[in-house]
Backbone as a chain_set.jsonl record, in Angstrom:
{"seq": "XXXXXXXXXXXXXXXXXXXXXXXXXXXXXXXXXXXXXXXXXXXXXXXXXXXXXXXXXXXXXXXXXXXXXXXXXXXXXXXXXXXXXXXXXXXXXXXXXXXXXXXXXXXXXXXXXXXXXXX", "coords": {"N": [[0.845, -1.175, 0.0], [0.749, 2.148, -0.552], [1.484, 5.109, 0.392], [-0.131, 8.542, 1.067], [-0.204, 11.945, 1.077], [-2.043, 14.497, 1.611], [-2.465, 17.533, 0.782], [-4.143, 20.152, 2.064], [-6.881, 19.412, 2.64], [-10.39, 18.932, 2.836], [-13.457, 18.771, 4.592], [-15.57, 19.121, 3.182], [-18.102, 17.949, 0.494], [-17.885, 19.102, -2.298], [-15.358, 19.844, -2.534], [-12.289, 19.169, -4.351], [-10.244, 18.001, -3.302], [-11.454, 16.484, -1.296], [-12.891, 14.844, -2.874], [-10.721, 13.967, -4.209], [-9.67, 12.432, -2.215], [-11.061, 10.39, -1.667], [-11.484, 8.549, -3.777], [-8.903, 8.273, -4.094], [-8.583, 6.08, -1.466], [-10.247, 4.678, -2.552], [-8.798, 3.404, -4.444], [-7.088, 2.044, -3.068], [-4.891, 3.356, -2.064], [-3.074, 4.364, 1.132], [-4.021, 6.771, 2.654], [-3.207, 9.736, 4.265], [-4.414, 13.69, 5.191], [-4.104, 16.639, 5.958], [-5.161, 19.719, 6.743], [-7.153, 22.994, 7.12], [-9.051, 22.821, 8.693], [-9.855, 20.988, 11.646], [-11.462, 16.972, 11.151], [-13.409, 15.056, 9.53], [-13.163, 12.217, 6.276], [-14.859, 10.507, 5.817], [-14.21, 7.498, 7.029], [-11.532, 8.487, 7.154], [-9.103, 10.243, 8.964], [-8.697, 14.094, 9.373], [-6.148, 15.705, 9.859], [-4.746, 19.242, 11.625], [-2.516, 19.794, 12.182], [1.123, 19.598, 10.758], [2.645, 16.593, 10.964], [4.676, 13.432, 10.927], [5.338, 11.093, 8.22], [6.236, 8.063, 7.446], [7.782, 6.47, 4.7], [6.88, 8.194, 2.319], [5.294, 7.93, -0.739], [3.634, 9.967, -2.329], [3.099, 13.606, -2.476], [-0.487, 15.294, -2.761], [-0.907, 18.339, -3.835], [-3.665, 20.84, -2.737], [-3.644, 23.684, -2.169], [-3.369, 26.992, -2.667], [-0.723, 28.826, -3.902], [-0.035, 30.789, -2.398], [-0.963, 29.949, 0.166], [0.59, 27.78, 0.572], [3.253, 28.514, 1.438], [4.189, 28.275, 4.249], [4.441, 25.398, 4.906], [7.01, 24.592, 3.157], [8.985, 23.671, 4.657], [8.359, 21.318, 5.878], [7.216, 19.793, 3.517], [10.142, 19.083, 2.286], [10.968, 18.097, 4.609], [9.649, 15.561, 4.702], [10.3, 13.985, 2.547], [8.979, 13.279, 0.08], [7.973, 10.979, -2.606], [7.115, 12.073, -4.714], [5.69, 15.546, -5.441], [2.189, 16.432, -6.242], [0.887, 18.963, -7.898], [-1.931, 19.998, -7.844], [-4.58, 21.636, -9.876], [-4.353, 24.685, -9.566], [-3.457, 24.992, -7.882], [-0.341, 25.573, -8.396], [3.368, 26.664, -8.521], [6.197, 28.138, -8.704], [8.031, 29.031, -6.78], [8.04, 26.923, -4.423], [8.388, 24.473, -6.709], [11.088, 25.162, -7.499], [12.311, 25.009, -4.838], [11.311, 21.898, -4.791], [13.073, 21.013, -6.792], [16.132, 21.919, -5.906], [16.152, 20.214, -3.717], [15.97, 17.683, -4.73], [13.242, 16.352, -5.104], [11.031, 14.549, -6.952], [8.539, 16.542, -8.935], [4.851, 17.154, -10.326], [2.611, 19.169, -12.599], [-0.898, 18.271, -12.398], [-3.372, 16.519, -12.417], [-4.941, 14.888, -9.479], [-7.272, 13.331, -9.543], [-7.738, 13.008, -12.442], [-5.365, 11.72, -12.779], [-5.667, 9.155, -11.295], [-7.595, 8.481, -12.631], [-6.923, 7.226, -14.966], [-4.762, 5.964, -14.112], [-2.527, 6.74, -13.567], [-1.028, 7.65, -11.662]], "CA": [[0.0, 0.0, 0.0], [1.334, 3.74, -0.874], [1.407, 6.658, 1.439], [-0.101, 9.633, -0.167], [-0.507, 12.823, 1.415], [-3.129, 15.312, 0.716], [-2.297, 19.169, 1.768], [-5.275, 20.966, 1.657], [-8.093, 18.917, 2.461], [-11.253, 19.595, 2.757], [-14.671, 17.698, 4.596], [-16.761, 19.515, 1.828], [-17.912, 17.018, -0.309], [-17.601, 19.239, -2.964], [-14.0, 20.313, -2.96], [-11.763, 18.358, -5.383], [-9.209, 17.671, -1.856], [-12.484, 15.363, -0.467], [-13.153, 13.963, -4.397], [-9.81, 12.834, -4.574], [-9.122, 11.527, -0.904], [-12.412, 9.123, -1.74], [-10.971, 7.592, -5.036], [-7.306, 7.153, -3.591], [-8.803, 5.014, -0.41], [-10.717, 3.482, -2.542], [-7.977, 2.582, -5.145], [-6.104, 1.505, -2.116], [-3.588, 4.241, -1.134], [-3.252, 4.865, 2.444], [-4.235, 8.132, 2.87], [-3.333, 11.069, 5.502], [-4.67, 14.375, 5.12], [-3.691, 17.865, 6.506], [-6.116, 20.83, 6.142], [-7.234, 24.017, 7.818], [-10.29, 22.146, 9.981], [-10.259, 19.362, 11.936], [-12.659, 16.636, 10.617], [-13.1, 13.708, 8.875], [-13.795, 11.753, 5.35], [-15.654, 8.501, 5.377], [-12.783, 7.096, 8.479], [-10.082, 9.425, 6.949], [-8.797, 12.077, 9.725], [-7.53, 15.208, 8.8], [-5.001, 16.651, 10.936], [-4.595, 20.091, 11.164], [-0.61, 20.323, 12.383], [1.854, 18.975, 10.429], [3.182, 15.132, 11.581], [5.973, 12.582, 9.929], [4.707, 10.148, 7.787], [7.121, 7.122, 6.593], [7.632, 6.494, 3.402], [5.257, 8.617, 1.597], [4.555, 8.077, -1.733], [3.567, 11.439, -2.715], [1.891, 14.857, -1.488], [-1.057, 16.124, -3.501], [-1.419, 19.673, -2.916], [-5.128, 21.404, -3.296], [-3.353, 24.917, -2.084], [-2.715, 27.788, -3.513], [0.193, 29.108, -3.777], [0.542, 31.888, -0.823], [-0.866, 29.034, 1.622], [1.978, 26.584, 0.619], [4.685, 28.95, 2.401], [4.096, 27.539, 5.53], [4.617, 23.911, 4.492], [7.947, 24.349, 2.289], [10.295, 22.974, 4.6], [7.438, 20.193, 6.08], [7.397, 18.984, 2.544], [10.923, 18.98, 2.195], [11.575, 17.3, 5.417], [8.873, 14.618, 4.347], [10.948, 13.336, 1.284], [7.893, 12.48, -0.762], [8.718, 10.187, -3.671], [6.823, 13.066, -6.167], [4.539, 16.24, -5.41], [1.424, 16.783, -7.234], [0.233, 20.684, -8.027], [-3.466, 20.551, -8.384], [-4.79, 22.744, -10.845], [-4.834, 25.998, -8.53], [-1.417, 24.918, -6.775], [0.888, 25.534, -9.0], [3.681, 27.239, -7.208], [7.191, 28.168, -8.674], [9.139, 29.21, -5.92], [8.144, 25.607, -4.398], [9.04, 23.677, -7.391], [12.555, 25.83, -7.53], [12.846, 24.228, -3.365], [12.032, 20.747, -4.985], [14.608, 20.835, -7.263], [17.151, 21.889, -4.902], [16.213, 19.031, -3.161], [15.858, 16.324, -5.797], [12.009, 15.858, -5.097], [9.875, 14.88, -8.481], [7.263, 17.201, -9.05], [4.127, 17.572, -11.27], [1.804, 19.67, -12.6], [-1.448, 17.927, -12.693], [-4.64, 16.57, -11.629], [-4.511, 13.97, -8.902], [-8.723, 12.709, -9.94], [-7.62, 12.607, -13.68], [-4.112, 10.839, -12.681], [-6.311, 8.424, -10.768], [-8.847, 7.554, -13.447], [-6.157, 6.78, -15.9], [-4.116, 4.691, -13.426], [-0.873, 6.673, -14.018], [-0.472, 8.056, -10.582]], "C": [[0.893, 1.242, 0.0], [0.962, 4.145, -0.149], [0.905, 7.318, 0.544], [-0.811, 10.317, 1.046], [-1.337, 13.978, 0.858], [-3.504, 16.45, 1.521], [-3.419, 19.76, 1.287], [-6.59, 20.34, 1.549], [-8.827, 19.297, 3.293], [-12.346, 18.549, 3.419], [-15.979, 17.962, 3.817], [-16.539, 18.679, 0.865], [-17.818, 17.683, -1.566], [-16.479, 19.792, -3.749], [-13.002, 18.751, -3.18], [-11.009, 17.656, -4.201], [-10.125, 16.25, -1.653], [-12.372, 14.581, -1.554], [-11.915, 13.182, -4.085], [-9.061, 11.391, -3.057], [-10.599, 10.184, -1.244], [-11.573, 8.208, -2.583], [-9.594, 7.149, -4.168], [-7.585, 6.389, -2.397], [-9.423, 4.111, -1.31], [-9.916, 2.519, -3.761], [-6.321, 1.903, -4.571], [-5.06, 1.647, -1.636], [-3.968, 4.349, 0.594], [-3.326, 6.701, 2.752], [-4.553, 8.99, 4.257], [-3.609, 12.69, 5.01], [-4.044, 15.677, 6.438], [-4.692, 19.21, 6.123], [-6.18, 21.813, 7.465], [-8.469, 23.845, 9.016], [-9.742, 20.989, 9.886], [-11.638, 18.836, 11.246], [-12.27, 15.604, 9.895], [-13.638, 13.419, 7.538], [-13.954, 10.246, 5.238], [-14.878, 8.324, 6.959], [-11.088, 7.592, 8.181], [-10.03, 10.317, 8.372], [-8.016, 12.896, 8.99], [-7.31, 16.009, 9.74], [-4.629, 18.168, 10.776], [-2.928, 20.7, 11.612], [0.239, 19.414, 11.431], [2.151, 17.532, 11.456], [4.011, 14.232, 10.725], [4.338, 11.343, 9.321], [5.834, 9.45, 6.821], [6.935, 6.451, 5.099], [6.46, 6.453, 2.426], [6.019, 8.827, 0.108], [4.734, 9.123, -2.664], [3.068, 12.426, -2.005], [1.196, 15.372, -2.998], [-1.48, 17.026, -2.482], [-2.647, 20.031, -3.165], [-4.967, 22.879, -2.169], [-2.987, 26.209, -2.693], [-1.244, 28.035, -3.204], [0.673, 29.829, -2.049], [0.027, 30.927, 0.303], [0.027, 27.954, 1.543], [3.129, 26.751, 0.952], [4.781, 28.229, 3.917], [4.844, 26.275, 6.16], [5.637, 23.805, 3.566], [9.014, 23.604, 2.776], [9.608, 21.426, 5.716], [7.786, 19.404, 4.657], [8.433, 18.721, 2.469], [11.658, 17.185, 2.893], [10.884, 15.617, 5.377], [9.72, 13.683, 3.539], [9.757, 12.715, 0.374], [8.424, 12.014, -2.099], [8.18, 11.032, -5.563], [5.811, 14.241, -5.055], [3.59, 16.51, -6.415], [0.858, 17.747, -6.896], [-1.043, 20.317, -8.629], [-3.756, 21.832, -9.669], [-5.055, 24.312, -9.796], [-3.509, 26.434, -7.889], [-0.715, 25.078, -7.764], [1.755, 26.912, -8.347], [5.306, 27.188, -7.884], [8.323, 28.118, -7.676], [9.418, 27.679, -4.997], [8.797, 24.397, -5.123], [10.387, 24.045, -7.23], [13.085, 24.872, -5.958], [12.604, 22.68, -3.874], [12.882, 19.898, -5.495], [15.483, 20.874, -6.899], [17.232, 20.647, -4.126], [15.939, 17.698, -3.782], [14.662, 15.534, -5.677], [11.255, 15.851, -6.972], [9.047, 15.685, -8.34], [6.177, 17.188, -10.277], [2.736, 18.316, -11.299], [0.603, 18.99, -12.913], [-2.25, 17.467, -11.782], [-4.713, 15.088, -10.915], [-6.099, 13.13, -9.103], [-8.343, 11.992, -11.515], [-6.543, 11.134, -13.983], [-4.861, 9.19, -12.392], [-6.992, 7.309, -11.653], [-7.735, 7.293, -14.554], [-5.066, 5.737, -15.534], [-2.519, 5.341, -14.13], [-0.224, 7.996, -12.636], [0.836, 7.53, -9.83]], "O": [[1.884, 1.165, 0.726], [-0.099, 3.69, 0.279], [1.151, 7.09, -0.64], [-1.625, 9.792, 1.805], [-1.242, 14.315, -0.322], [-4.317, 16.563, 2.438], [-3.616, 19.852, 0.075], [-7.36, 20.585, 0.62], [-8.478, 19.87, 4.325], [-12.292, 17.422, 2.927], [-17.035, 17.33, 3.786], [-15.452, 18.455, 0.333], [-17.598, 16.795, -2.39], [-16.419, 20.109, -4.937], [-12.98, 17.712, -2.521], [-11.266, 16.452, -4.194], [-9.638, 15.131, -1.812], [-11.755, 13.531, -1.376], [-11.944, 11.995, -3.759], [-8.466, 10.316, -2.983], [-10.611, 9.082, -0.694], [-11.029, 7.211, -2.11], [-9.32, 6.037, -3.719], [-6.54, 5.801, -2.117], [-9.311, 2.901, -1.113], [-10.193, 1.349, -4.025], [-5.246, 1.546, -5.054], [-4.331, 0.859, -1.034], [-5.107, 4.398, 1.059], [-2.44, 7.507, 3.034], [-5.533, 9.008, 5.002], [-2.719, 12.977, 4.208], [-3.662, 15.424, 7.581], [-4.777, 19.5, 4.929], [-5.569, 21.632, 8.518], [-8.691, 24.595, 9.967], [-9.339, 20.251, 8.987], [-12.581, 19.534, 10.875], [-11.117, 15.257, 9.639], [-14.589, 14.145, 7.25], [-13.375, 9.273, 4.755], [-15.107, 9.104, 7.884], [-10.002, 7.28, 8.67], [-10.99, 11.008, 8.713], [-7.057, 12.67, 8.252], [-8.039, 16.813, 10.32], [-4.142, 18.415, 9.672], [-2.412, 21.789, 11.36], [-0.17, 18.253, 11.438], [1.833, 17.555, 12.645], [3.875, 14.499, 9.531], [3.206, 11.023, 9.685], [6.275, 9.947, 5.785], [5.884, 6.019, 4.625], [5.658, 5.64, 1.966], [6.962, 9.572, -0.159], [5.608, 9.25, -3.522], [2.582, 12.185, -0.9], [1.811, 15.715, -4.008], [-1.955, 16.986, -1.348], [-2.994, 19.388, -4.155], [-5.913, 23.188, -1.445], [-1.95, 26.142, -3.352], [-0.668, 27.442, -2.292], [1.353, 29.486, -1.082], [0.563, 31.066, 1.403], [0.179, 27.223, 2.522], [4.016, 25.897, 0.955], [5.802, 27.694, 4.348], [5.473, 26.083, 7.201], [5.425, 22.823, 2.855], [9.83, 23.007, 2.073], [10.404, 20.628, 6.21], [8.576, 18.46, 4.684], [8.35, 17.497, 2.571], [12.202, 16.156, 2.492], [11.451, 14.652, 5.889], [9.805, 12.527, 3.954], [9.832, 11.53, 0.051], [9.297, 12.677, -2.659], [8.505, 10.84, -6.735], [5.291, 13.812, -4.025], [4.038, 16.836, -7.514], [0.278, 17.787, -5.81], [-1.195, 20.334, -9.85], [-2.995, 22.701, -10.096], [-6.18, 24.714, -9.498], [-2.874, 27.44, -7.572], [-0.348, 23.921, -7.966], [1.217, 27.898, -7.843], [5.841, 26.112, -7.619], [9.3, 27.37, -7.715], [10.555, 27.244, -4.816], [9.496, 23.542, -4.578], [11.045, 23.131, -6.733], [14.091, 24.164, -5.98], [13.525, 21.938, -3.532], [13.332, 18.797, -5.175], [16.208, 19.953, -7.276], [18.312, 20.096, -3.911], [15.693, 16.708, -3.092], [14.671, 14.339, -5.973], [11.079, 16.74, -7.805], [8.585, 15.57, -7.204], [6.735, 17.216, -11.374], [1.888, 18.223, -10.412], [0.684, 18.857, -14.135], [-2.141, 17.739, -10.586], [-4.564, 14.11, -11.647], [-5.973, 11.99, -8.658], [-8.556, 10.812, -11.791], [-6.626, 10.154, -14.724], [-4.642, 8.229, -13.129], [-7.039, 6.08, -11.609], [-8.534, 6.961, -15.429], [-4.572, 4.904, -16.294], [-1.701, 4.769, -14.85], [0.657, 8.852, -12.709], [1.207, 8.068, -8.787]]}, "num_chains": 1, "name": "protein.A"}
Protein backbone atom coordinates (compact mmCIF):
# COMPACT_ATOMS: atom_id res chain seq x y z
CA UNK A 1 0.00 0.00 0.00
CA UNK A 2 1.33 3.74 -0.87
CA UNK A 3 1.41 6.66 1.44
CA UNK A 4 -0.10 9.63 -0.17
CA UNK A 5 -0.51 12.82 1.41
CA UNK A 6 -3.13 15.31 0.72
CA UNK A 7 -2.30 19.17 1.77
CA UNK A 8 -5.27 20.97 1.66
CA UNK A 9 -8.09 18.92 2.46
CA UNK A 10 -11.25 19.60 2.76
CA UNK A 11 -14.67 17.70 4.60
CA UNK A 12 -16.76 19.51 1.83
CA UNK A 13 -17.91 17.02 -0.31
CA UNK A 14 -17.60 19.24 -2.96
CA UNK A 15 -14.00 20.31 -2.96
CA UNK A 16 -11.76 18.36 -5.38
CA UNK A 17 -9.21 17.67 -1.86
CA UNK A 18 -12.48 15.36 -0.47
CA UNK A 19 -13.15 13.96 -4.40
CA UNK A 20 -9.81 12.83 -4.57
CA UNK A 21 -9.12 11.53 -0.90
CA UNK A 22 -12.41 9.12 -1.74
CA UNK A 23 -10.97 7.59 -5.04
CA UNK A 24 -7.31 7.15 -3.59
CA UNK A 25 -8.80 5.01 -0.41
CA UNK A 26 -10.72 3.48 -2.54
CA UNK A 27 -7.98 2.58 -5.15
CA UNK A 28 -6.10 1.50 -2.12
CA UNK A 29 -3.59 4.24 -1.13
CA UNK A 30 -3.25 4.87 2.44
CA UNK A 31 -4.24 8.13 2.87
CA UNK A 32 -3.33 11.07 5.50
CA UNK A 33 -4.67 14.37 5.12
CA UNK A 34 -3.69 17.87 6.51
CA UNK A 35 -6.12 20.83 6.14
CA UNK A 36 -7.23 24.02 7.82
CA UNK A 37 -10.29 22.15 9.98
CA UNK A 38 -10.26 19.36 11.94
CA UNK A 39 -12.66 16.64 10.62
CA UNK A 40 -13.10 13.71 8.87
CA UNK A 41 -13.80 11.75 5.35
CA UNK A 42 -15.65 8.50 5.38
CA UNK A 43 -12.78 7.10 8.48
CA UNK A 44 -10.08 9.43 6.95
CA UNK A 45 -8.80 12.08 9.72
CA UNK A 46 -7.53 15.21 8.80
CA UNK A 47 -5.00 16.65 10.94
CA UNK A 48 -4.60 20.09 11.16
CA UNK A 49 -0.61 20.32 12.38
CA UNK A 50 1.85 18.97 10.43
CA UNK A 51 3.18 15.13 11.58
CA UNK A 52 5.97 12.58 9.93
CA UNK A 53 4.71 10.15 7.79
CA UNK A 54 7.12 7.12 6.59
CA UNK A 55 7.63 6.49 3.40
CA UNK A 56 5.26 8.62 1.60
CA UNK A 57 4.55 8.08 -1.73
CA UNK A 58 3.57 11.44 -2.71
CA UNK A 59 1.89 14.86 -1.49
CA UNK A 60 -1.06 16.12 -3.50
CA UNK A 61 -1.42 19.67 -2.92
CA UNK A 62 -5.13 21.40 -3.30
CA UNK A 63 -3.35 24.92 -2.08
CA UNK A 64 -2.71 27.79 -3.51
CA UNK A 65 0.19 29.11 -3.78
CA UNK A 66 0.54 31.89 -0.82
CA UNK A 67 -0.87 29.03 1.62
CA UNK A 68 1.98 26.58 0.62
CA UNK A 69 4.69 28.95 2.40
CA UNK A 70 4.10 27.54 5.53
CA UNK A 71 4.62 23.91 4.49
CA UNK A 72 7.95 24.35 2.29
CA UNK A 73 10.29 22.97 4.60
CA UNK A 74 7.44 20.19 6.08
CA UNK A 75 7.40 18.98 2.54
CA UNK A 76 10.92 18.98 2.20
CA UNK A 77 11.57 17.30 5.42
CA UNK A 78 8.87 14.62 4.35
CA UNK A 79 10.95 13.34 1.28
CA UNK A 80 7.89 12.48 -0.76
CA UNK A 81 8.72 10.19 -3.67
CA UNK A 82 6.82 13.07 -6.17
CA UNK A 83 4.54 16.24 -5.41
CA UNK A 84 1.42 16.78 -7.23
CA UNK A 85 0.23 20.68 -8.03
CA UNK A 86 -3.47 20.55 -8.38
CA UNK A 87 -4.79 22.74 -10.85
CA UNK A 88 -4.83 26.00 -8.53
CA UNK A 89 -1.42 24.92 -6.78
CA UNK A 90 0.89 25.53 -9.00
CA UNK A 91 3.68 27.24 -7.21
CA UNK A 92 7.19 28.17 -8.67
CA UNK A 93 9.14 29.21 -5.92
CA UNK A 94 8.14 25.61 -4.40
CA UNK A 95 9.04 23.68 -7.39
CA UNK A 96 12.56 25.83 -7.53
CA UNK A 97 12.85 24.23 -3.37
CA UNK A 98 12.03 20.75 -4.99
CA UNK A 99 14.61 20.84 -7.26
CA UNK A 100 17.15 21.89 -4.90
CA UNK A 101 16.21 19.03 -3.16
CA UNK A 102 15.86 16.32 -5.80
CA UNK A 103 12.01 15.86 -5.10
CA UNK A 104 9.88 14.88 -8.48
CA UNK A 105 7.26 17.20 -9.05
CA UNK A 106 4.13 17.57 -11.27
CA UNK A 107 1.80 19.67 -12.60
CA UNK A 108 -1.45 17.93 -12.69
CA UNK A 109 -4.64 16.57 -11.63
CA UNK A 110 -4.51 13.97 -8.90
CA UNK A 111 -8.72 12.71 -9.94
CA UNK A 112 -7.62 12.61 -13.68
CA UNK A 113 -4.11 10.84 -12.68
CA UNK A 114 -6.31 8.42 -10.77
CA UNK A 115 -8.85 7.55 -13.45
CA UNK A 116 -6.16 6.78 -15.90
CA UNK A 117 -4.12 4.69 -13.43
CA UNK A 118 -0.87 6.67 -14.02
CA UNK A 119 -0.47 8.06 -10.58
Amino acid sequence: MKNILVLGASTRADRYSNMAMKKLEAKGYAVFSLGKSKGSVGAMEIETTPFSIENLYAISIYLNAANQAGYYQYIVKLKPGKVIFNPGAENNILEAILDKHKIPFERACTLVLLSIDQL
